[in-house]
Each structure stands twice: as C-alpha cells, then as structure tokens.
N, C-alpha and C positions, 0 to 999 in steps of 0.2 A: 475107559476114561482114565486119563494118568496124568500127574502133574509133573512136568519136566523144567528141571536147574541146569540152566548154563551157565556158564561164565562167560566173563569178558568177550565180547564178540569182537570189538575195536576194528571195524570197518572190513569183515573176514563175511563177505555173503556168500560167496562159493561155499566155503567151510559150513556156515549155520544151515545153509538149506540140505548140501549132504547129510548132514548130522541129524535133522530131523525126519530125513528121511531113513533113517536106519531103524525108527521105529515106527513108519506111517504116521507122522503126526498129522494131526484132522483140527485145527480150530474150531469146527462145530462141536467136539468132546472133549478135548484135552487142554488144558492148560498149562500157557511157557511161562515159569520165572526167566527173568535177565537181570544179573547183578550187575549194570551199568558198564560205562564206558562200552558204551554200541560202537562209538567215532573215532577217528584218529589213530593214525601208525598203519594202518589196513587199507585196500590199495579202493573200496567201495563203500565208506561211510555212506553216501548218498543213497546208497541200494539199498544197505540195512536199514535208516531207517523208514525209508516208504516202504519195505515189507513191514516191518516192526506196526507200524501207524496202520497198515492193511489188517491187520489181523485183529483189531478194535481189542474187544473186551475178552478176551483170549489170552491175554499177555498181560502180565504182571511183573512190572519193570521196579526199578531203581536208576535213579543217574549215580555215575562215575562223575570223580574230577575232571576225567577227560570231554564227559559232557559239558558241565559247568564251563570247561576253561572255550567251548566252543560256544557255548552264551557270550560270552564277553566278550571273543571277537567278534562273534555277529552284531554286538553291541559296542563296537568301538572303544573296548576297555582293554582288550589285552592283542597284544601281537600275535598275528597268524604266522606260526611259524612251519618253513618246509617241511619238518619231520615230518608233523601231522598230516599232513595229505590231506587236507580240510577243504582245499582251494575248492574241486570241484562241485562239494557241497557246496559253499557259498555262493558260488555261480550258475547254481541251477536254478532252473523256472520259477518251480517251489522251493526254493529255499526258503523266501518267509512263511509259509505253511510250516513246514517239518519241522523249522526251530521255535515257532511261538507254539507247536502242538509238544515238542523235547521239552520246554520248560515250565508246561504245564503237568508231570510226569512225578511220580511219588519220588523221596528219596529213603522212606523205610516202605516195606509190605510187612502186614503180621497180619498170620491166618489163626485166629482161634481155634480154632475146629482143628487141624493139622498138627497146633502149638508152633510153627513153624515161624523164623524170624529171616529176613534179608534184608542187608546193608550192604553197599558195595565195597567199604573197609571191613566194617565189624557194627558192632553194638560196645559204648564206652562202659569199662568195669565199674566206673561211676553211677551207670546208670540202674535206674527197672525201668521194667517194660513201659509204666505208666511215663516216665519221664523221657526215655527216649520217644515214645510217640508225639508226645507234646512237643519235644521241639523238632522232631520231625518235621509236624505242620508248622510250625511259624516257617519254616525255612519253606514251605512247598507256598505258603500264603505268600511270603512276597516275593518269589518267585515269579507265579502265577497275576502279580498285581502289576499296575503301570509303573512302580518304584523299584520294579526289578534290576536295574542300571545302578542304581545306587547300590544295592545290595552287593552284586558283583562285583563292583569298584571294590568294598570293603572287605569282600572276602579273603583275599590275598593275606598271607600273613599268619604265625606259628601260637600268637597268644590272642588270649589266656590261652592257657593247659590246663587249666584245671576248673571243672564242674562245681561251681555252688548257684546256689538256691538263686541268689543276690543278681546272677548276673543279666543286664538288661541290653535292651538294643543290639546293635549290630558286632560287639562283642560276643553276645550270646547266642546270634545268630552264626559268626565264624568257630564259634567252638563247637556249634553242634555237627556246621558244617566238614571241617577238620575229621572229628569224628567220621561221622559215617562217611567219606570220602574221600578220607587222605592217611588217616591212623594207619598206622602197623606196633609201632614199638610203646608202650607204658614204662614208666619209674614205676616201683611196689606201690605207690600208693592210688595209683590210676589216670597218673598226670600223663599229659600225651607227650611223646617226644618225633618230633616232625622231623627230624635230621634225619636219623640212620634210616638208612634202606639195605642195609647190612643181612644175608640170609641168617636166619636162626644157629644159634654155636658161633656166629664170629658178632656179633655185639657185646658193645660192650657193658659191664656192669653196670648199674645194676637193671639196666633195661630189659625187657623181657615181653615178649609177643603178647599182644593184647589179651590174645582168648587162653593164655597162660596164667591170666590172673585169677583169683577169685571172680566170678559173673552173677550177678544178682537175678537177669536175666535166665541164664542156662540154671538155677537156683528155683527159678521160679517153673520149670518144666519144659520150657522152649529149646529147641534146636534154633544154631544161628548157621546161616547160608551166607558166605561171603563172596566177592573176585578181589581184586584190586593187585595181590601179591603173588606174582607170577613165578618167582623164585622158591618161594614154598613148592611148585609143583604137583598141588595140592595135599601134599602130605604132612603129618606131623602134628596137629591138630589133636585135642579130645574129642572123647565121645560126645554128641551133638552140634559139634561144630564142623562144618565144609569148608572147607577152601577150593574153589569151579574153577581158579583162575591157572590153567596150565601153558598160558603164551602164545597161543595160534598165530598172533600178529608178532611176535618173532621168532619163527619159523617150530615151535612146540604143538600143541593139542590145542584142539576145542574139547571141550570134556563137557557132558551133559548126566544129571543123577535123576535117574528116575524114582520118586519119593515112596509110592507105594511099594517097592521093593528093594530099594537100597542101591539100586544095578545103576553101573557106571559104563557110559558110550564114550567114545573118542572120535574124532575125524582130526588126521592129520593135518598139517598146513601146509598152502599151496607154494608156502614160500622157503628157502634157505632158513637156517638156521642161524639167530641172530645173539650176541651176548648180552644184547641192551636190553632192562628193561623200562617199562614205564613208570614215569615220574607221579 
C-alpha cells in the first residue's frame, strides 16, 4: 500500500498513466495525491479527468488555478482562451458531469495520521493548520453550492494580501483563494505578492518564496506538498516541503514522490520543450 504525489498533470494522460505504471499502481491499495491543475496547456484535459473521476476514493486531489479558471469558462465568466486546449473538454458529451464532479473537489487535503499537507501553491505563512482548513471549506462550500458563478466572477483579482481575522465575504474568500492557488512570492511579513513569477535569486527585494518564510504550519509538525511552480523544478525548498511541479506540459517531467519512502519517479514529456510557464 503506498501513497503516491504528483504534480501538475495539466492535461498530460500519456505521461500520468506511464508514470503510475512505473510502480504497479492498484487503486484497490494505493493511494494518488494530485496538486491540481489536471486541465489546460496539455494536449488531453478530457482524458485526465474521466480517469481522475474513475478512480473514486483512490484519489486525493486539490484544484489548481487552472481548474478554477476552467469553472468560469464553463460558467460563462472568463474567456476560453487557445492556449489552454480546453475546447475539447467543453465539447464533450460529459462535459457537464466532469466539471460539476471538478468543482465539487477539495482545495486543501490534510492527513493527520501522515502530518502530511497539500495545496497546489502552498499553505500562507500567515496561516495554521486550523485556519488554513477553515477557509479551505468556505472556498470548497461555495464552490460546491448554486452561487458558485458568483464566487468565480469575484475571484479574479490580487487583494487583499494580507490574512486577518476581520475579513469577510467574498474578500476573504479570494485571499484564501489566491493563497492556496496562485501564491508563489511573500513580503517578510506574509503579505501575498501576485505579480512576480520571477525564479528564485532573480526577485526582487524584499520578496521571498513563500515556504522561505517562517510557517506556522511546518511549526506545527506537517510536511507541505505543493505544484503550481514549474520553474522551481522542484528543487530548493526545506525540509518538509515539496515542490511535484516539474513542467510535463512544457515539454519537462511528471515527477511522482512516493511518501513512505521518500523515492522520486519521473516520466518524461511527450512533448518539445517549452520556455513558457503557467500563469
């Protein structure tokens, strides 16, 4: 039985079923983490997720921003744009199945028993565990709810940056959002900064990689499990933190970590190598 971390899949199904095959995976024993963004850039979103959705209670997911930003154009809020490769999802039979079963989908996992924490940015320096899960669920509640359209409309957007107690409604809903699905860089004092997308050593002062900061979180005994930031290469990090996300959908790694041992898999990408990453 072994619990396996991937990263970013972004519509790479050749790559993920390789890759789990490198170690017999068996859904009737083992258990997949997936840090988000399944969809988009990758040339079979559609594939990934009816396998993903096949595999039930097996799979222990997060959404990506690239999920999310595929809620909104299923919901008529944000432009479907060519990069993403999205079209033929939207135009499949199930499409309404796969994206009202997508946004019913966590966007933290935390396993007691392991100590073990996934976000598909991070977890904010601002936070503990207790408060990152709490607003976790607000964000998975109205997702999950008929006002989810509204929620997406307002998610769009860099402020607040900054975590207090105080903050209410759909505010406090895009900063948790931001958070766990868009964060890379922090100011010292754990204010988010949404701009740079800058690799590590070329940003600028005083900004500094989220899990660079003090973590209240990693404080409290948890390992945290990330994707989102494909330039990292998954390197450079401390101890208890991962970075899964090594670019498969532009022409890099699918990287999978097997928890009980530490041991890291690869399957290369079926595609050319690309300079862009995702937004």
């Amino acid at each position: 039985m072994s619990t396996l971390l991937i990263g970013d899949v972004h519509g790479c199904y050749e790559e993920l079923r390789s890759l789990l095959a490198q170690v017999d995976f068996d859904p009737a024993k083992d258990t997949l983490w997936l840090t988000g963004d399944l969809v988009a850039r990758g040339p079979d979103s559609v594939e990934v997720l009816r396998y993903v959705q096949s595999l039930g209670d097996s799979v222990r997911m997060v959404l990506g921003n690239h999920d999310l930003h595929l809620l909104a154009v299923y919901a008529g809020i944000s432009r479907n744009k060519p990069k993403d490769k999205i079209t033929p999802l939207l135009d499949a039979p199930d499409a309404d199945s796969l994206i009202n079963w997508l946004r019913r989908q966590p966007v933290l996992q935390v396993d007691n028993e392991l100590k073990l924490v996934m976000a598909h940015a991070g977890i904010s320096p601002q936070w503990d565990i207790e408060t990152a899960q709490l607003c976790a669920r607000e964000v998975e509640a109205v997702l999950s709810s008929d006002s989810y359209p509204l929620f997406l409309n307002a998610m769009y957007g860099d402020m607040p940056n900054s975590w207090v107690d105080g903050l209410t409604g759909l505010q406090r809903l895009r900063f948790s959002t931001n958070a766990l699905t868009r964060m890379r860089y922090c100011f010292p004092g754990g204010e988010l900064d949404m701009i740079c997308k800058d690799a590590p050593g070329e940003a600028p002062s005083p900004l500094k990689p989220w899990f660079n900061l003090p973590s209240k979180v990693l404080d409290e005994g948890y390992s945290i499990a990330f994707g989102h930031w494909a330039s990292l290469e998954g390197k450079g990090t401390p101890p208890q933190v991962y970075a899964l996300d090594t670019g498969c959908c532009w022409g890099g790694d699918l990287t999978m970590l097997r928890w009980e041992d530490k041991q890291y898999f690869t399957q290369p990408s079926l595609r050319p190598k690309s300079i862009e990453e995702s937004a």
